[in-house]
Structures are given as structure tokens and as C-alpha cells.
ZATI-850354 format. One record per residue (C-alpha): residue number from 0; residue in one letter; x, y, z. Coordinates in steps of 0.2 Angstrom, whole numbers, padded with zeros to 4 digits, always signed. Example, Ala and Ser with C-alpha at 12.3 -4.5 7.8 and 13.67 -1.06 7.14 Angstrom:
2
k;r;X;Y;Z
0;a;+0062;-0022;+0039
1;s;+0068;-0005;+0036
END
This chain:
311
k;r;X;Y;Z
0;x;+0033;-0139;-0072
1;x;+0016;-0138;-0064
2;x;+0012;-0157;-0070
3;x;+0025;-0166;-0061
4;x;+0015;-0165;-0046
5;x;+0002;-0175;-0048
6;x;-0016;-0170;-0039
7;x;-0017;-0186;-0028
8;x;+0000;-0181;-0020
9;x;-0006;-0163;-0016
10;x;-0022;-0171;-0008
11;x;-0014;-0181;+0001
12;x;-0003;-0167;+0012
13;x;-0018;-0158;+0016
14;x;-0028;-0160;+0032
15;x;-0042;-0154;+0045
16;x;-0035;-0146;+0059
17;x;-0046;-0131;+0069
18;x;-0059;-0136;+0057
19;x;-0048;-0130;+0044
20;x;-0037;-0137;+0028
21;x;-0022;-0136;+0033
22;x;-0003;-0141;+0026
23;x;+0011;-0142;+0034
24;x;+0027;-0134;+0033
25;x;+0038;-0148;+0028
26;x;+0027;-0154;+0015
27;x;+0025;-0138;+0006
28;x;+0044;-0136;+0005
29;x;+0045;-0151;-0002
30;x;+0035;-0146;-0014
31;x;+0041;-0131;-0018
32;x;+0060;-0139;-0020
33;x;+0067;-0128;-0005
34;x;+0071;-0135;+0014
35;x;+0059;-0132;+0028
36;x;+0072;-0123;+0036
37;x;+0073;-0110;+0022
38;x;+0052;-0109;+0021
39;x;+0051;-0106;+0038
40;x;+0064;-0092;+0039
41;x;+0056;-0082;+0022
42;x;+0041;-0083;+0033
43;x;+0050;-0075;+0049
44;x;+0057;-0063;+0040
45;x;+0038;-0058;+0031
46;x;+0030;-0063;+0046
47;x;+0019;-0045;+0045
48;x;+0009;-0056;+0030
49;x;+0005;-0070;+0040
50;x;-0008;-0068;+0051
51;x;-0014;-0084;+0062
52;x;-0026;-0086;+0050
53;x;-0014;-0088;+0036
54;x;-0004;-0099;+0047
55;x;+0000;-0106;+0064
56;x;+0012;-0118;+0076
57;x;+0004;-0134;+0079
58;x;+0001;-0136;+0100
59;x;+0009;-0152;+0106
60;x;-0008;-0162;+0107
61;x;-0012;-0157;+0088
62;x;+0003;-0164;+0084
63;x;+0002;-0180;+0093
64;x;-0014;-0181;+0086
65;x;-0009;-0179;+0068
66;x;+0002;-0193;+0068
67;x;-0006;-0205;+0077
68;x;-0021;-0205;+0064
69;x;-0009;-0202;+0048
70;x;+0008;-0208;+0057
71;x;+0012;-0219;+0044
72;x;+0011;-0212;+0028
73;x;+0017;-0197;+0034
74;x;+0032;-0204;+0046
75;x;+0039;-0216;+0032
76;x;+0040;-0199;+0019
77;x;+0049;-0188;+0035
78;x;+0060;-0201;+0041
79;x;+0066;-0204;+0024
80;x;+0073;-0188;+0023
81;x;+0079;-0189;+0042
82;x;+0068;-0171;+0046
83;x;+0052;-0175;+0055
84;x;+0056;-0186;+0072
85;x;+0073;-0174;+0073
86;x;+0066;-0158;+0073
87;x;+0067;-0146;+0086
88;x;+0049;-0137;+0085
89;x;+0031;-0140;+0081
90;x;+0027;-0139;+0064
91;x;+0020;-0122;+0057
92;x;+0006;-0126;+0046
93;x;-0003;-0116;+0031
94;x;-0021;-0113;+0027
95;x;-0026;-0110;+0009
96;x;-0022;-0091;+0013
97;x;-0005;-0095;+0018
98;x;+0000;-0107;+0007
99;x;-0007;-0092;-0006
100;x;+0004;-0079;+0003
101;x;+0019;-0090;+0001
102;x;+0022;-0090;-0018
103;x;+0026;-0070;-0015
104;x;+0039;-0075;-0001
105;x;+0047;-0088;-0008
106;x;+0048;-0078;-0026
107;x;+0051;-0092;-0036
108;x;+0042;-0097;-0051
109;x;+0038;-0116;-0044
110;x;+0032;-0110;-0031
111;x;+0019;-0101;-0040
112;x;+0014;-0114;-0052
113;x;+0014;-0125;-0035
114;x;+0004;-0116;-0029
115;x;-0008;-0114;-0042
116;x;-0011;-0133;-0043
117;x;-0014;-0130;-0023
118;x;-0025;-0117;-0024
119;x;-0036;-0129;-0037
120;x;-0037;-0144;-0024
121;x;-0044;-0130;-0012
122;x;-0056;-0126;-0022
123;x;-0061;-0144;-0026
124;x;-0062;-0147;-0007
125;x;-0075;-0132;-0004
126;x;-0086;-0138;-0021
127;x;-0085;-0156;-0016
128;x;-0092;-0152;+0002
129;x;-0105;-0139;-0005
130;x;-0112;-0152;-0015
131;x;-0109;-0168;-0003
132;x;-0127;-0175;-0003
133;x;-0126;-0183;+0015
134;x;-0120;-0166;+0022
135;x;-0136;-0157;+0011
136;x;-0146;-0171;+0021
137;x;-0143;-0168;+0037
138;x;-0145;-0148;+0033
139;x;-0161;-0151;+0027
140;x;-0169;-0163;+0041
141;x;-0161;-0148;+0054
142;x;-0171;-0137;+0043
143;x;-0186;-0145;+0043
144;x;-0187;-0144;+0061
145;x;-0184;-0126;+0065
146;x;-0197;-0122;+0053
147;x;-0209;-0114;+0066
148;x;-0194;-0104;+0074
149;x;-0187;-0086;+0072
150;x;-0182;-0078;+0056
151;x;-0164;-0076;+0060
152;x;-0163;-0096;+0061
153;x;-0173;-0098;+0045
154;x;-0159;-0084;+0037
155;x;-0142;-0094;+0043
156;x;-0152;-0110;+0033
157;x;-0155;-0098;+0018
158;x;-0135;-0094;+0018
159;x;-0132;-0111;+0018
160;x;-0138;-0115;+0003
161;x;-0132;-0099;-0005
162;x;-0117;-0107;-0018
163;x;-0100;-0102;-0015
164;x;-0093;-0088;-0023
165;x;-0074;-0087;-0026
166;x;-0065;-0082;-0038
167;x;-0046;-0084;-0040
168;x;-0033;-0072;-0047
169;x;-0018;-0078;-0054
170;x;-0003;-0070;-0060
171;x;-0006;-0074;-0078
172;x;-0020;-0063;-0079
173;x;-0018;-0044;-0073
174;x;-0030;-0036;-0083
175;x;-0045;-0049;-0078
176;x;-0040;-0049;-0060
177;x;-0040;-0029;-0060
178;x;-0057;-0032;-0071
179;x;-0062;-0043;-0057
180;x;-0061;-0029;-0043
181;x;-0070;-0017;-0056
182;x;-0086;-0029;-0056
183;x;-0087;-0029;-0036
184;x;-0087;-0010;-0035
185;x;-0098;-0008;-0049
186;x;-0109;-0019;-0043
187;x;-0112;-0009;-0026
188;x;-0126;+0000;-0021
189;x;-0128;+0015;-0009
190;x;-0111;+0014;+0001
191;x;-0095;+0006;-0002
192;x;-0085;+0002;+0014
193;x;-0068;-0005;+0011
194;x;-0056;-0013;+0025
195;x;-0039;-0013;+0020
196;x;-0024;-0008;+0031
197;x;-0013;-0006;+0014
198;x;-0024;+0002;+0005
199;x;-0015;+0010;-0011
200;x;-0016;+0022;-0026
201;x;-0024;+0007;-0035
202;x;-0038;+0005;-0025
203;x;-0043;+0026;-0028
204;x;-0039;+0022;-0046
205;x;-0053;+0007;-0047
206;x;-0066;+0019;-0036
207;x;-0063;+0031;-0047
208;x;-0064;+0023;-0063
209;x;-0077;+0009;-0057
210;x;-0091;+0017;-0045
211;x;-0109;+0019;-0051
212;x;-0113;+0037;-0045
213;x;-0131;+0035;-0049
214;x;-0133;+0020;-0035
215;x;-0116;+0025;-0024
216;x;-0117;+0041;-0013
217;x;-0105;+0034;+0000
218;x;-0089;+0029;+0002
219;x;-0078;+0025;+0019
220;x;-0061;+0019;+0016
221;x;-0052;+0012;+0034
222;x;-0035;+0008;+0033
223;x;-0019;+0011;+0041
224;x;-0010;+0025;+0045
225;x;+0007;+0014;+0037
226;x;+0003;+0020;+0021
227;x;-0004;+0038;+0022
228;x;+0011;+0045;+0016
229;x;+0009;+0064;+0009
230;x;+0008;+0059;-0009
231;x;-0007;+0047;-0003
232;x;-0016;+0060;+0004
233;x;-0015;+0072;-0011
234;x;-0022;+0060;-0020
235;x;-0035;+0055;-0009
236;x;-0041;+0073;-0009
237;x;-0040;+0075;-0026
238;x;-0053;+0058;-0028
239;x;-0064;+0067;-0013
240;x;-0067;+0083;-0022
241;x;-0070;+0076;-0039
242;x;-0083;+0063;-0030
243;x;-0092;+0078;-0022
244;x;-0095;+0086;-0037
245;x;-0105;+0071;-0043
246;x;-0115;+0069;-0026
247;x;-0104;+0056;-0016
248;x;-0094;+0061;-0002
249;x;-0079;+0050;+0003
250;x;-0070;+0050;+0019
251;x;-0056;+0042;+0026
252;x;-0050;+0034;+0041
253;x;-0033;+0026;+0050
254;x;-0036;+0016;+0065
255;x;-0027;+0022;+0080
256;x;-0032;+0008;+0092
257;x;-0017;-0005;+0092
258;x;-0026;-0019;+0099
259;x;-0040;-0016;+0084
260;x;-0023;-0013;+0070
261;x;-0016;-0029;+0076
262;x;-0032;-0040;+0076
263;x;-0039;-0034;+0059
264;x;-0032;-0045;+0047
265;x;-0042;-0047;+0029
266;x;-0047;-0035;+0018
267;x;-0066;-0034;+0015
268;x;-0077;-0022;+0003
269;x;-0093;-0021;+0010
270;x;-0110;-0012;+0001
271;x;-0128;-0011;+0004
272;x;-0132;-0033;+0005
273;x;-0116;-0039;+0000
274;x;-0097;-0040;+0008
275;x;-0082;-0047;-0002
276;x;-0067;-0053;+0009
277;x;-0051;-0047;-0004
278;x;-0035;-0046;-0007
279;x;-0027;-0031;-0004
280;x;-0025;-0018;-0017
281;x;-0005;-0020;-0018
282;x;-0009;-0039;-0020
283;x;-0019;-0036;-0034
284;x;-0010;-0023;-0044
285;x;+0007;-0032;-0042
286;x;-0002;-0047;-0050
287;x;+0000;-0060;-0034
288;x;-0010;-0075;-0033
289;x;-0025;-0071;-0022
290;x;-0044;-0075;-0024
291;x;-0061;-0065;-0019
292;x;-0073;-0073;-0011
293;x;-0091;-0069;-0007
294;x;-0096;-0071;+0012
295;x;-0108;-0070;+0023
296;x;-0099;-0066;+0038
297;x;-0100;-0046;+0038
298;x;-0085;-0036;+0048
299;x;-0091;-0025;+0061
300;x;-0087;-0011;+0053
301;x;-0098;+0005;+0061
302;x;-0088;-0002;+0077
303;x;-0071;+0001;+0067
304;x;-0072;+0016;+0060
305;x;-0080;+0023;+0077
306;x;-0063;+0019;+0085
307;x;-0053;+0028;+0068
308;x;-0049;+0045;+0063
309;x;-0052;+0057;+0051
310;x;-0035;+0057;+0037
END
């Protein structure tokens, strides 16, 4: 099923909007084989897993925009199916996030080999812009001139050029994605902080099984007080004392701020030089499409947790 959509026809249904790759609602339910009516209303009804930066409503300008530079292509392919002039709202469109998020709304195994073929593309995209030599150009004139200036500009250069480091899990391999989280917590050094408002029994079960105790000697787990449930906590303190014994002491925090609940969105694990933006631990164990990626761009976490509480 997954070859009957060819890559060309994916690449073309993806565009730049707020400097991001984008696809839009009706082309992803073609796609998938459903009607835009029916994506849209599995998203409304899961709307707590799509965040604005899994997804969004095109403004009236975006939207004016979009089909004045790709107008024809795309308003031949939504006429021909009478949807696109007709409708009666602004397009909702997907990031690579999103359209990753989607595969679990619409539970249907097309839309997971779909969206496997998608998550492909994307990936393309980011190596083909990684590696464009006029965009390495440009960085490396820019570079040159800010030679003589402060450290911190000479750092963001230094970033720059760092490769990017994704890697995806699919729902074809449970034990390698599971194996996947494993690596990152073993690979930490000194602390392990870990963002995750859904935090889960899996995510003690990888601390516990994965952690270094001769480099780890702290762990601070934020999440929300949603899934703190009683047999959650027993648990949690089971994992504290056992951690003590060997040296490392392990708290938890919910957030009680509102505001801060309702603008946290990913999931990071952060250690000592290195922050992981992840999939949350339910996505993982049930086997969802999802990917790891390796950024640059670290949370401010002291600033969280100062606003949280002790479980």
C-alpha cells in the first residue's frame, strides 16, 4: 500500500509557511483516503495532541498568499473534487509533528504507512537544506566576518554546522525504538532532566533499567499532575528509594501554573551538554510513529521546575 503514492506527489503537497513545512488539511485526507470533514473532526475531538506547533488555521492573508503563488496546481486538484473554493473555513494545516500525530487519530493502517512515506520526505527536506552548498556559502562568508566578535556568536556558528540528529521510530520496531530511549538516558552525564506532561510507568521503567549511576547523580522529572495517579506515585517512590541507595536522588515535580501547563508542549530530556526533544513515554511504549531529535535549543528548565511542586 505504501508505493501507490509516489514521492513526487507527497513533495508536491508540502509547503513553507511560518518558516515551516507545512501540508494542508485537504491534501493529507486525500491521501490518507478519508474526507477533510472527517480529518478535521478526529482532530477536534483529539485536539489536546495538537498543539500550534503540530498544527494551525491558516490567517486569511496566508491563505490568499498560498494560492496566488501555487493557485493553479493546487486549485485544478480542489476544484476537481468541488471542496477547496466552497469551503467555509481556512484551512488547518500540519507540520511534520502533526501530520506524525495524525496516523494515531485516524487509526488506520494507511494512514500509518502514509505517513511513514511523509515522515521520509521530511527528512529529505531537512538533509537536503543541511547539505545545500549555497546556503553553507552564505553561512561561511557570515562567518568569516564575525570572526573578531564574542564567543557566544562564534558558538551559534559552531551549532550550525553540528549535523542533524533524528532519528525516527516507527511502529514496526518496538524493541529498537524502546532501545532508542535506552541509549539517550545512558548516554547522560551528571543529571537527567525530563519534560513530559504524560510521563508514565515506562519512562521510570527505562530510568531504571538504563541510567549510569557512576556518571548520573540526579534526576528531575516535571510533569503533570494528569497522570499522578496513586499507583504512579507508589511506584515513583519505589524507583526514589532504590535510586538512593545507589547515590542518586530523584525528585518529582507537577506544574501548578496553568499558563506554564498550557504553553509547554514537547517533551525534552535534558543532561549535562545535551537536550533531546522526545516523544512522550506513552507514544513510545504504545509503538506510535514519532522521531528523536537532537537540538540545540535547551528548555528553560530551572525556571519550570521553580514554578512546580514536590509530588
Amino acid at each position: 500500500m505504501a508505493n501507490i503514492i509516489k514521492q513526487d506527489i507527497i513533495e508536491k503537497k508540502i509547503f513553507l509557511i511560518r518558516g515551516l513545512n507545512i501540508m494542508l488539511d485537504r491534501d493529507l485526507a486525500e491521501l490518507y483516503g478519508v474526507s477533510t470533514k472527517r480529518l478535521v473532526e478526529q482532530v477536534k475531538r483529539n485536539i489536546k495532541r495538537f498543539p500550534t506547533d503540530f498544527m494551525f488555521q491558516l490567517t486569511k492573508e496566508e491563505f490568499k498568499n498560498l494560492r496566488f503563488h501555487f493557485g493553479i496546481s493546487i486549485l485544478r486538484s480542489q476544484n476537481a473534487t468541488s471542496r477547496w473554493g466552497g469551503r467555509r473555513y481556512l484551512p488547518y494545516v500540519f507540520t511534520e509533528q502533526g501530520v506524525a500525530m495524525l496516523s494515531s487519530v485516524l487509526n488506520s493502517e494507511r494512514a500509518i504507512l502514509v505517513n511513514i512515506g511523509i515522515m521520509r520526505i521530511f527528512v529529505n527536506i531537512r538533509k537536503l537544506v543541511s547539505t545545500n552548498k549555497g546556503i553553507l556559502n552564505k553561512l561561511n562568508q557570515l562567518e568569516n566576518k564575525v570572526q573578531s566578535h564574542d564567543k557566544k556568536i562564534r558558538t551559534i556558528f559552531e551549532v550550525i554546522h553540528k549535523p542533524i540528529d533524528v532519528k525516527l521510530l516507527s511502529p514496526g520496531k518496538p524493541f529498537s525504538n524502546k532501545k532508542a530511549i535506552r541509549d539517550i538516558i545512558s548516554s547522560c552525564e551528571k543529571y537527567i532532566y525530563w519534560v513530559d506532561k504524560y510521563f508514565s510507568r515506562a519512562g521510570l521503567d527505562w530510568l531504571s533499567e538504563s541510567l549510569n549511576a557512576s556518571k548520573v547523580k540526579g534526576i528531575k522529572i516535571l510533569m503533570s499532575s494528569e497522570k499522578t495517579n496513586e499507583k504512579f506515585v507508589s511506584l515513583y517512590k519505589d524507583l526514589k528509594e532504590e535510586l538512593k541507595s545507589d547515590g542518586i536522588q530523584c525528585e518529582l515535580r507537577v506544574i501548578i501554573d496553568n499558563k506554564l501547563n498550557a504553553d509547554i508542549h514537547d517533551r525534552w530530556i535534558i543532561s549535562e551538554n545535551l537536550c533531546y526533544n522526545m516523544p512522550s513515554t506513552d507514544t513510545v511504549a504504545r509503538g506510535q510513529y514519532s522521531e528523536v531529535k537532537r537540538t540545540a535549543n535547551f528548555p528553560p528548565f530551572d525556571e519550570w521546575w521553580d514554578k512546580s511542586k514536590d509530588i
